[in-house]
N, C-alpha and C positions, 0 to 999 in steps of 0.2 A: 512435434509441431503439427498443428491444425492447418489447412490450409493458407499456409506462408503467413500465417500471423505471430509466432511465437520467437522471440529472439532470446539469447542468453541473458541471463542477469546480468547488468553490470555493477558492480563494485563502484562506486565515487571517488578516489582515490582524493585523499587529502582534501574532503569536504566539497568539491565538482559538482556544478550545478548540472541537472540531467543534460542529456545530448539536446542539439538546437530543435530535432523533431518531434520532443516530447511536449505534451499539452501545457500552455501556458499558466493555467493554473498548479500544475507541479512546480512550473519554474518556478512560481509567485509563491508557494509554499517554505520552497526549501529557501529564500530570498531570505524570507520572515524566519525559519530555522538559523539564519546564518546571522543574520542581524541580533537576535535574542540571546544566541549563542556569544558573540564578544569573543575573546580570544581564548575561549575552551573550546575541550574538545567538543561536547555536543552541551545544547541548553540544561538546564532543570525543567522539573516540571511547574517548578515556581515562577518560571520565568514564562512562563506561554502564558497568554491572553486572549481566549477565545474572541473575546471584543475586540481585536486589531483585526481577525481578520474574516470576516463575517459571512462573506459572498467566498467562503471556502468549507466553512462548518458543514453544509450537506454533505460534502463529500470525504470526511476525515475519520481517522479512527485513532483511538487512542489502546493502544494492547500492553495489558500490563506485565512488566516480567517477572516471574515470582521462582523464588528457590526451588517449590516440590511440583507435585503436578494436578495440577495441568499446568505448563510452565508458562502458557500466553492463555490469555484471558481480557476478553475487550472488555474495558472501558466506559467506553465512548463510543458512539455511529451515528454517524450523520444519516441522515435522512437520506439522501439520492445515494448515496451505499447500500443500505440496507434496502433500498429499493432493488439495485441491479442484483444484491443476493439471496433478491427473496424473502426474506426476514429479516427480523432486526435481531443482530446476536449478539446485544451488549449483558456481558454478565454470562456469556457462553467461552468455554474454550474457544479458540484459537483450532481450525479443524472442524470443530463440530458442521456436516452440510457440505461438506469434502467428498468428492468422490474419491473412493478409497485406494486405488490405484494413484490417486494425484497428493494425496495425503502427506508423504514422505515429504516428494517437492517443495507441498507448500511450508511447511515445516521447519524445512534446512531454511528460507529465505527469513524467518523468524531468527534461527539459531544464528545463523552469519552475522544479523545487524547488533543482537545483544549479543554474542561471545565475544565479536572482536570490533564492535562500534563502528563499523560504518554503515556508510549510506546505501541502499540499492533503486534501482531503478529497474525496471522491466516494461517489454508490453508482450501480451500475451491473449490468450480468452481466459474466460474465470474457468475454478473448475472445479464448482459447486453442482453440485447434483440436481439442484432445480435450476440453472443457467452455467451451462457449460460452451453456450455460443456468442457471448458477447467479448468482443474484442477490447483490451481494454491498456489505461495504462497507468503502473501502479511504482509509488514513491514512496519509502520508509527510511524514516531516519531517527539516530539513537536520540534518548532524552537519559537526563539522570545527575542527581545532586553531585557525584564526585567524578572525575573524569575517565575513572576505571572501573565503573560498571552498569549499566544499561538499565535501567528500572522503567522506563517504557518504548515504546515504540510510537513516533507519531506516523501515523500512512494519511498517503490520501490515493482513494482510484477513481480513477474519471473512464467515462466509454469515449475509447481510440473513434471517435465518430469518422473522420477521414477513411481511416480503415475500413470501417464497415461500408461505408456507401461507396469506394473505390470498389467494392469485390461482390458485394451484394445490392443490386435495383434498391432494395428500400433498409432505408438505416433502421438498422436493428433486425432486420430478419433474420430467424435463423437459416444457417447454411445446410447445406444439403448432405447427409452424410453418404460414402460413398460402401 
């Protein structure tokens, strides 16, 4: 944990929309997730519509899940994503711009939503090599044609702005390491 930003992943238990403090655009994501979705377990990829939800596209990734490896592989990046990481890593593994110590981490939160289909939510700082102080908070939930196996990941991460200008005078600076 960074200074008091970092909480556990949570699990969504039986499709649970994020906690009430999480940025309202995650709600508005996983809303549009649930709605798409109808009474499966998670949507297809056929069934999402970049054009329903438009004032969300900057900030969304789409990670594909694949049998060998590299086993996540983006997609998709929105534009204010690939801003907060620096690059744009669509067509990169999953990891690649990871600081290597944080590697594992980011990883398992890949492997928990395609092995066993749920959702996760988190907020945390990134913990990419080129911005490892932005607070932030981040939504993934399963996609995939049959209800027992995960063939994409849609995320969306937004900067915890609250966060950062509670702890820090100016939004976005980074913090001071000690």
């Amino acid at each position: 944990m960074m200074h008091g930003i970092a909480m556990p992943v949570l699990i969504l238990a039986d499709n649970a929309p994020p906690p009430p403090t999480a940025d309202k655009r995650l709600h508005a994501l996983h809303a549009y997730w649930t709605a798409i979705r109808g009474g499966r377990r998670f949507p297809a990829r056929a069934d999402f519509d970049p054009i329903d939800i438009p004032a969300l596209l900057p900030f969304v990734s789409l990670v594909e899940v694949r049998e060998g490896t590299p086993r996540f592989v983006y997609r998709v990046m929105g534009t204010r994503l690939a801003e907060l990481l620096r690059r744009d890593a669509t067509g990169q593994a999953v990891g690649t711009g990871v600081k290597p110590e944080e590697l594992e981490s980011v990883l398992s939160r890949y492997h928990r939503v395609a092995d066993d289909g749920v959702a996760i939510y988190h907020r945390d700082r990134l913990q990419e090599e080129a911005n490892d102080y932005t607070a932030i908070d981040r939504l993934m939930l399963p996609m995939g044609d049959r209800d027992d196996k995960v063939e994409l990941i849609l995320g969306i991460v937004v900067r915890a702005e609250k966060e950062i200008s509670e702890r820090y005078p100016r939004a976005g600076a980074r913090p001071h390491k000690a």
